[in-house]
C-alpha positions in Angstrom: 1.3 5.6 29.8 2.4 3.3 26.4 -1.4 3.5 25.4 -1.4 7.2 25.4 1.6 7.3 23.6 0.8 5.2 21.9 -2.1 7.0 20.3 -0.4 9.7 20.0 1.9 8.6 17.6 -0.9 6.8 15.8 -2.4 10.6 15.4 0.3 12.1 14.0 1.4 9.0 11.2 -2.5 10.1 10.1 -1.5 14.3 10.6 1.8 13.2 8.0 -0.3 11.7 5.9 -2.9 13.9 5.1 -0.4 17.1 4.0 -3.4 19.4 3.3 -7.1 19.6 1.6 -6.9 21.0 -2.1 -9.4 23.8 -2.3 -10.1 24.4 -5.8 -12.9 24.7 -8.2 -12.9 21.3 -9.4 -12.7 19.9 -6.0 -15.6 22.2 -4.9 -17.5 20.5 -7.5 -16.5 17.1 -6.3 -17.7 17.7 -2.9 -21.3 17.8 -4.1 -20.8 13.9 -5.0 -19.4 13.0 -1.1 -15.6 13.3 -2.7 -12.5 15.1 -0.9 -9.4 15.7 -2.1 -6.1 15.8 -0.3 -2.1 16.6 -0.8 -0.2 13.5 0.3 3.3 12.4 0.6 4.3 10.6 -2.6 5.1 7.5 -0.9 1.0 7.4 0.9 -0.7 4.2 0.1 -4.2 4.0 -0.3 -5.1 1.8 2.7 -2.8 4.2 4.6 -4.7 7.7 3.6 -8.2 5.4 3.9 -7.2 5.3 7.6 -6.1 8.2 8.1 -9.5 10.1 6.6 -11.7 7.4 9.0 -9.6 8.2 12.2 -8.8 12.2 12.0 -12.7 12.8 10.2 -14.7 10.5 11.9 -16.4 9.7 8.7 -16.6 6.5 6.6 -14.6 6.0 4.0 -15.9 4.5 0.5 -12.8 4.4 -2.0 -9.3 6.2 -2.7 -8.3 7.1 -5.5 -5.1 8.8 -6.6 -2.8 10.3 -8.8 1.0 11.8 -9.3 0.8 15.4 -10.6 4.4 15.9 -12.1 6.3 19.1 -11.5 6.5 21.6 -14.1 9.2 23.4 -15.2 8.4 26.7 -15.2 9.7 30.7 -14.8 9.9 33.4 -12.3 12.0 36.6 -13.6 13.8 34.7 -16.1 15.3 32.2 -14.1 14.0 28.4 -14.3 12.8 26.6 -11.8 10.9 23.1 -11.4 7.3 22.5 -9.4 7.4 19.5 -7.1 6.0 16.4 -8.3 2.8 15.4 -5.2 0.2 13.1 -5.1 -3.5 13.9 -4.8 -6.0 11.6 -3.1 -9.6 11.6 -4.0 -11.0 10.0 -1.1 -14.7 9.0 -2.0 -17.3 8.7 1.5 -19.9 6.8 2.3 -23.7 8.0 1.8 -24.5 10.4 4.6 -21.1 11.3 5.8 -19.5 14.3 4.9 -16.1 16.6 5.7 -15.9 20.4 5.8 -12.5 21.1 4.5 -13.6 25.2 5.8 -13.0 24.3 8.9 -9.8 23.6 10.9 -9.2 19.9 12.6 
């Protein structure tokens, strides 16, 4: 019973810290040289989203790289408001390994 739980709770530490994939052109573009990108919580460590890629994917993991995108302040009718500040992982794979963000987990 503890292992099961066990796992479970392993499995969803990896489902908080992969937020969602970042479909956009430029990461499009960066999937033609084996790299993903992912939203993150701001406190995510590398080895922490490197673990989480190998054990949700299935797929090797080369590097991770990543990086704070500060909030902007911006408008909507008039009234200001601020973006939130997240974190973007670029999570570089292995030769021969690959993830299709398309499709669901």
């Amino acid at each position: 019973m503890s292992k099961k739980l066990d796992k479970q709770a392993g499995l969803e530490v990896h489902y908080d810290t992969l937020i969602a994939p970042v479909v956009t052109e430029k990461s499009t573009i960066a999937a033609e040289h084996n790299q993903v990108v992912f939203l993150t919580p701001l406190d995510a460590t590398k080895p922490q989203i490197s673990e989480a890629v190998e054990s949700l994917f299935k797929v090797k993991v080369k590097a991770v790289n990543t990086l704070r995108v500060k909030g902007k302040n911006k408008q909507f009718r008039g009234r200001p408001y601020t973006r939130s500040t997240v974190k973007k992982a670029v999570v570089t794979l292995e030769e021969g390994h690959a993830i299709d963000v398309t499709t669901g987990l």
